[in-house]
C-alpha positions in Angstrom: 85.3 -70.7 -67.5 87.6 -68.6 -69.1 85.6 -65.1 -70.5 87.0 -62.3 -72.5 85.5 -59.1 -73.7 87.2 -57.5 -75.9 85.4 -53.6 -76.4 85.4 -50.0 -75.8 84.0 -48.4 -72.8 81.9 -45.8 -74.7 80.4 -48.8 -76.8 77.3 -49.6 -75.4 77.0 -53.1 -76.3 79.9 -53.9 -74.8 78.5 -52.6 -71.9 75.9 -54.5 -71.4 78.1 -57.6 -72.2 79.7 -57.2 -69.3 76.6 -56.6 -67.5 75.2 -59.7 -68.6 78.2 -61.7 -66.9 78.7 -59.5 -64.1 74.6 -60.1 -63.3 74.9 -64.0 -63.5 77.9 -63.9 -61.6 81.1 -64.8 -64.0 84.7 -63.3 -63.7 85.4 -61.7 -67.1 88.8 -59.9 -68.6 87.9 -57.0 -70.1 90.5 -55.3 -72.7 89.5 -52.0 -74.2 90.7 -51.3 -77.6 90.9 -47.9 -77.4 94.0 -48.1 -74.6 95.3 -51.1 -76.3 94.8 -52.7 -79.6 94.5 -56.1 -80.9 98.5 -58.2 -81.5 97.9 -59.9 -84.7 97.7 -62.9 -83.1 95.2 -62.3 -81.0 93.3 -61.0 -84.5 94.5 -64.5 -86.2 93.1 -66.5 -83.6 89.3 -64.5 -83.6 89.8 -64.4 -87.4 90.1 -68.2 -87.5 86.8 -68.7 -85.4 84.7 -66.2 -87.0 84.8 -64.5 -90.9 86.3 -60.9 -91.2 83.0 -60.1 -92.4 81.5 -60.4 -89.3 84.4 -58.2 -87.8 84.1 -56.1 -89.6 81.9 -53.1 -88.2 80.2 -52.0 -91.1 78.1 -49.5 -90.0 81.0 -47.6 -88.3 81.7 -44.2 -89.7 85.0 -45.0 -90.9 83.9 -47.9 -92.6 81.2 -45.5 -94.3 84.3 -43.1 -95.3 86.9 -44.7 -96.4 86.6 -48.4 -96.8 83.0 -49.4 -98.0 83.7 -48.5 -101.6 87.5 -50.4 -102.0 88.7 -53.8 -101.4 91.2 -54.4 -98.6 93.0 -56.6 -96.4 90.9 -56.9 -93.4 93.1 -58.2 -91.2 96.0 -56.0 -92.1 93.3 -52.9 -91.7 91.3 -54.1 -88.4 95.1 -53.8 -87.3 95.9 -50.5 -88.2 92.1 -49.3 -87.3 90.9 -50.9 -84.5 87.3 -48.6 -84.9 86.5 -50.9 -87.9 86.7 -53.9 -85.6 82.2 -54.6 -84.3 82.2 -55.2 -80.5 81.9 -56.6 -78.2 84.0 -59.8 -78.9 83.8 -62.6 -76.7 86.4 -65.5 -76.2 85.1 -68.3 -74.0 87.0 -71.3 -73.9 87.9 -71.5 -77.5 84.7 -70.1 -78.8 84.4 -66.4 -80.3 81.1 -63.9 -80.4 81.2 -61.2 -82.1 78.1 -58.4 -81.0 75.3 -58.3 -78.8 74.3 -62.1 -78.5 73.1 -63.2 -75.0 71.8 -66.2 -76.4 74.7 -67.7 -77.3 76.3 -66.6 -74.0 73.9 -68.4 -72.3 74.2 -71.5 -73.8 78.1 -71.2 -73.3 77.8 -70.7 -69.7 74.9 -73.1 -69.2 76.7 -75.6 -71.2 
């Protein structure tokens, strides 16, 4: 099993992601988008498992500023501003999560 979270460290759901693996005892990769951003392939490739909608944080506060009121390219945005992009993502063997869903985890590592 192949797991991926892809977060921030100050987030606090993608804390307890990774306690949720770490707890049932799964390796997991852990890349932090505030040291390195998504490529955009890596964003293609989420984008074509789950809608923009969903990745897009819409309760962050630069969503609130700037974006809630225009229309825009989200992935060409979620590029250049990584803090629009809702964590934690996570990739499991082809699958993609986005947000605090142990549910779903578990059914992917139970599966």
């Amino acid at each position: 099993m192949n797991i991926q979270i892809i977060g921030k460290k100050k987030c606090q759901d993608t804390r307890k992601a990774e306690r949720f693996f770490k707890e049932r005892g799964h390796k997991y990769f852990t890349l932090d988008l505030n040291e390195k951003a998504l490529s955009p392939g890596e964003l293609r490739n989420i984008l074509a498992k789950v809608s923009s909608d969903d990745l897009v944080d819409k309760d962050s506060k630069l969503y609130k500023q700037k974006f809630s009121f225009m229309d825009f390219d989200p992935e060409e945005e979620l590029l250049a501003h990584p803090d629009l992009i809702k964590t934690p993502i996570i990739r499991c063997d082809g699958k993609v999560c986005v947000g605090y869903k142990p549910e779903t985890w578990k059914t992917w590592i139970e599966g």
